[in-house]
N, C-alpha and C positions, 0 to 999 in steps of 0.2 A: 634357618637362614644363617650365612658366613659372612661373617664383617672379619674382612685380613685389615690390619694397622701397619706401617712401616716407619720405623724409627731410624731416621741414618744418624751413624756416629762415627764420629772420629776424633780420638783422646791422645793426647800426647805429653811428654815430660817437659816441663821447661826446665830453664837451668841449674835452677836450687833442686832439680828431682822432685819438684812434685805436679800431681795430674792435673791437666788443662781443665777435669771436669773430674769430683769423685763418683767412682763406679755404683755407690749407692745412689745414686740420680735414676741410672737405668731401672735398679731394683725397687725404688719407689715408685717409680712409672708405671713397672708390671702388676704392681702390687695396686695399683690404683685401675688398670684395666680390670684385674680378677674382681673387682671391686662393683663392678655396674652391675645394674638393677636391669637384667634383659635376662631374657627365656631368649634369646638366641649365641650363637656359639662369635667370640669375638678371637683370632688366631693373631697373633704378636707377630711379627718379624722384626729382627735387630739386623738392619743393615749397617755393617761395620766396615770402616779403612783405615782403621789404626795402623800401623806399622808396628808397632814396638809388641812381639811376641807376645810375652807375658801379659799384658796389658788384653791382647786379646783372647789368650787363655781365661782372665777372671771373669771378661765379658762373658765371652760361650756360657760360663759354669753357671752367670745369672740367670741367661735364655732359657738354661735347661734347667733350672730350677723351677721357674716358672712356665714350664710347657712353651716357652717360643721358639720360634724358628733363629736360626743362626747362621747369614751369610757373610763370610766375609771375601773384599777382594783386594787384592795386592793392588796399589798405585803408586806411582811417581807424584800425581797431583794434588797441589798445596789442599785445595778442597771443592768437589765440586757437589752440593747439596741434590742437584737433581741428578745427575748421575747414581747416586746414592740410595736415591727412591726410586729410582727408575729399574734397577738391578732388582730392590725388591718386589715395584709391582708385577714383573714378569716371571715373579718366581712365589707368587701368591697361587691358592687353588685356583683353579680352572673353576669353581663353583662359589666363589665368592660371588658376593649380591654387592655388595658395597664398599668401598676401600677407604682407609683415612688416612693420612700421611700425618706425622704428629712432630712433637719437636721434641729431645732430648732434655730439657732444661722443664718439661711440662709437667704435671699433677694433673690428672681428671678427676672429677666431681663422680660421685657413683651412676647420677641420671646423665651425662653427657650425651652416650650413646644412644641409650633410650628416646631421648630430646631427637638427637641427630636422624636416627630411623623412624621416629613419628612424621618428623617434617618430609622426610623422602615419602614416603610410603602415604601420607595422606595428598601428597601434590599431584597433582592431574597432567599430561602433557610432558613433554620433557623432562627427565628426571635432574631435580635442582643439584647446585654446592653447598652445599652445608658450613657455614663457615661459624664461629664465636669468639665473643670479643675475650681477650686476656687480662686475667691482672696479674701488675708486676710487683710479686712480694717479696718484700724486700729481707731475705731472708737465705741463706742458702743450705737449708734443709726445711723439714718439713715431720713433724711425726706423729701429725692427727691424724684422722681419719677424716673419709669422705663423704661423708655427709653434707646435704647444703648448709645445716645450722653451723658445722664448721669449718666449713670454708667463706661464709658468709661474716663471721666474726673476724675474721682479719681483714676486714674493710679499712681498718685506722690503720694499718702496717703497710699500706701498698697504694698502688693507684692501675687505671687503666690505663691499657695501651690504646695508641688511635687505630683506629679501625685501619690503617694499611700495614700495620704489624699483622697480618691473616693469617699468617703459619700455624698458631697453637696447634688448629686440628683445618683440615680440608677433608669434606666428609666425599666422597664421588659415587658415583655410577659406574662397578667395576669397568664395567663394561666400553664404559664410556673413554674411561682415561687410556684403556689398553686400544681403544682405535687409534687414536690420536697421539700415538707413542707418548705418554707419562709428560713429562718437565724438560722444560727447555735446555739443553745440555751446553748450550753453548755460554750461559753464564756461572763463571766462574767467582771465586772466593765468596761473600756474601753479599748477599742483597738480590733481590730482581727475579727468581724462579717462581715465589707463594703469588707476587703481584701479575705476573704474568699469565699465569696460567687459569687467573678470576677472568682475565681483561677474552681469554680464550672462551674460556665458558660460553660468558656474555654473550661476544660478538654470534656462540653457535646458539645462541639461543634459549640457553640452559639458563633458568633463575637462582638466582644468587640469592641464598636466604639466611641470616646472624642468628641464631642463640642470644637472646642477651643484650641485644645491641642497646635498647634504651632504660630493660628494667631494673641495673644496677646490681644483680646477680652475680656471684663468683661462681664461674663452673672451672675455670682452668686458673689452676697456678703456674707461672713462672716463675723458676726460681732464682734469686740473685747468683750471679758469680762475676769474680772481677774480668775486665777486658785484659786477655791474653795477648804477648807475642811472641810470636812464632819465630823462633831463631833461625836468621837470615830472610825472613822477609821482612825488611822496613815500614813500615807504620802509612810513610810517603809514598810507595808503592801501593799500595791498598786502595788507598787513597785515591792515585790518581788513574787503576786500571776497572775501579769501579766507575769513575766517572766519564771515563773516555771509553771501553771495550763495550761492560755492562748497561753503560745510557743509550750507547746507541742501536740496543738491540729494542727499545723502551720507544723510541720513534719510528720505526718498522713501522709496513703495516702486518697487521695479526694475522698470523695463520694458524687456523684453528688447530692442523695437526703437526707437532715439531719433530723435529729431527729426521729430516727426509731421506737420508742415509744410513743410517742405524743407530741406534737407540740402545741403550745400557751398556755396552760395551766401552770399557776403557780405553783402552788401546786407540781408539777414534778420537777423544776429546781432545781440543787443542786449546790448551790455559797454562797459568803455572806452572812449572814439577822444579822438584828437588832432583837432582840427576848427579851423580858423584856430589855431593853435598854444594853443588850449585843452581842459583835459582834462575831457571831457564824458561820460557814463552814455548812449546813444543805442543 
């Protein structure tokens, strides 16, 4: 069996020249996938929008260190996380059983996936989302290993996140999410694509099932880093185009399958972009 994972990233310099995110993030991620307790085959993908060259040279050099896939694509856009994944799940095998979409800043536990394909594979009926709760460790590296006893020791250093932080891991139904074209593309910068795409499930009838949710288990770490800003876009912009653009796609009614024009492709999305070093709505 093929469980593909997709990771979108996008790393950038601020001012003082240093990285939005250290590139060892990725590489303790991959290191923490080789890591799981499964007799089946789990294939990486690193979906990347970095701009900045070199940046995405070290990336690749991770990928290929650690047997992953490596796409990256040229944007203008400030950041659009499902666009991101959406590039990668159409460019997963055609023989995947399963797909996870995971978050950059994440740690998986060795049994994650093991957990995750138990829960699929023993459910009857529509094949469920696999979701687990997070904890936020407060910490921005990581250099134990993954075992439950230690990641379970850093219970005093962190806390959980509430259950509508869902992002850590989304385990799917290849099959499932490439009908319904992947993640909502028409939300832009953060927030609104991991909620959205539960709220799809649901409404298709698909069981939504947590790892963790009340037994107090650390399976995923996230790791600390400070909140970034992104030169030229204001703080107040963020602010008020997640609340006004991104809300109101949140009061819609659901449609189980999104993007009814085309899906992964850049050039279509209409959000932010940096365009001659101006922040423009295109």
């Amino acid at each position: 069996m093929i469980i593909s994972t997709i990771t979108p990233v996008k790393i950038f310099r601020t001012p003082d020249g240093q990285l939005s995110r250290p590139l060892s993030r990725i590489e303790r991620q991959l290191q923490s996938l080789k890591a799981q307790k499964t007799q089946h085959e789990i294939r990486p993908i690193i979906s990347d929008m970095s701009a900045d060259p070199e940046i995405r040279e070290q990336i690749a050099q991770i990928a290929h260190k650690y047997g992953a896939s490596y796409l990256f694509t040229p944007s203008t856009l400030v950041w659009n996380k499902s666009l991101c994944l959406n590039i990668g799940i159409q460019a997963a095998s055609p023989d995947t059983k399963y797909l996870a979409t995971l978050d950059m800043d994440l740690l998986y536990r060795e049994d994650v996936f093991p957990t995750c394909i138990e829960l699929a594979e023993r459910h009857t009926g529509k094949s469920p989302l696999v979701l687990c709760r997070t904890f936020l460790y407060q910490n921005n590296d990581y250099r134990g290993d993954y075992t439950p006893a230690a990641f379970n020791r850093l219970r005093s250093r962190g806390k959980f996140l509430i259950l509508s932080g869902n992002g850590g891991i989304q385990f799917f139904d290849y099959q499932w999410i490439l009908k319904h074209r992947g993640y909502d593309e028409r939300y832009n910068l953060w927030g609104g694509p991991d909620n959205e795409i539960v709220k799809r499930a649901e409404v298709d009838g698909c069981p939504v099932l947590w790892i963790s949710r009340n037994t107090g288990q650390i399976y995923l770490l996230h790791l600390w880093h400070p909140q970034w800003f992104i030169p030229g876009l204001p703080a107040a912009f963020i602010s008020n185009y997640r609340k006004t653009v991104n809300h109101k796609f949140v009061k819609e009614p659901v449609q189980i399958t999104a993007n009814p024009h085309s899906w992964g492709e850049e050039k279509t999305v209409i959000g932010p972009r940096f365009i001659d070093g101006e922040l423009r709505i295109v």
